[in-house]
N, C-alpha and C positions, 0 to 999 in steps of 0.2 A: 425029590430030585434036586441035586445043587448043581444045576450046569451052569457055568460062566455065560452069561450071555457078549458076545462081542462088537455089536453095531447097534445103536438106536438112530428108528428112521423116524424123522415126525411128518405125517402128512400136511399139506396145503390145511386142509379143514381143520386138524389139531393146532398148527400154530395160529389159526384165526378165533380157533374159539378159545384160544388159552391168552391171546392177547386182546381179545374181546372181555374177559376177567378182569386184567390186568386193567384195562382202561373205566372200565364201572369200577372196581376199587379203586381209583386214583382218583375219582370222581366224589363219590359217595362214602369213600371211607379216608382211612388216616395213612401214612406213610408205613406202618407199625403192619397193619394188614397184612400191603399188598406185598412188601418184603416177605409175612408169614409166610404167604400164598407160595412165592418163587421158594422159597426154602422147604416149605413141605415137598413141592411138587418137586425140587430136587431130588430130596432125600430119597423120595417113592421111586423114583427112575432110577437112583443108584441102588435101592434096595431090590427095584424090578431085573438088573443085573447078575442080579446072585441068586435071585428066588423067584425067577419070572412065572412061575404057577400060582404065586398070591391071590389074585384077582380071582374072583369068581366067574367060571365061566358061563357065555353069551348062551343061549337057549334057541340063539335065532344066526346065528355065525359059527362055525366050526373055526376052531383054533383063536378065535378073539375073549377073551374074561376083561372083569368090569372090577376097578375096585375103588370104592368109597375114599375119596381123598382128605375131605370134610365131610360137615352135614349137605353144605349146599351144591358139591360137587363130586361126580365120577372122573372118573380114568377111563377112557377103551381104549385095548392095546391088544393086537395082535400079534401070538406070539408063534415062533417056526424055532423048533426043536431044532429041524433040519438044517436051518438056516444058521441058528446061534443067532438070532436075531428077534428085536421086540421091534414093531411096528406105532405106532403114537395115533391111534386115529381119530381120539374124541375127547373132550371136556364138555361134559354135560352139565346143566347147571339143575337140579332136581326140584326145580320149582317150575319147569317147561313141563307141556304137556306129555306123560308118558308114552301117548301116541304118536306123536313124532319120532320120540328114540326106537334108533331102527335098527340096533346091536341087542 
């Protein structure tokens, strides 16, 4: 499927755990990082615009898929065909307990 996606929404919870990232790498790591970090995670949302079926999907959510950003990090994103629209609902950091993630 190549549908243009036209809106990204990012929820409360996605923008805190992606700037909950952002702040452990400015912390623990180099400048080089955490710029990486924003630029992948760009590129992945402009790439989730054109090809929002990438991610694998959720086993536990209807219409939510998960995709591998790094090693130490997912994506959840809900996406609505209907809508033309991808949803931003999670940055997981893959070193949390898998019982917590609830996608």
């Amino acid at each position: 499927m190549d549908q243009k996606i036209e809106k990204i929404v990012w929820t409360t919870k996605a923008l805190n755990t992606y700037n909950s990232i952002i702040n452990y790498l400015e912390k623990e790591w180099t400048e080089k990082e955490v710029q990486n970090f924003i630029s992948k995670t760009n590129s992945l949302i402009l790439r989730l615009t054109r090809y929002p079926e990438i991610g694998r999907p959720s086993q536990k959510r209807k219409n939510t898929r998960i995709y591998l950003l790094n090693k130490h990090t997912t994506l959840t994103y809900h996406f609505s065909a209907r809508k033309t629209q991808i949803t931003i609902l999670l940055f997981w950091n893959q070193k949390r307990n898998p019982k917590d993630f609830s996608y």
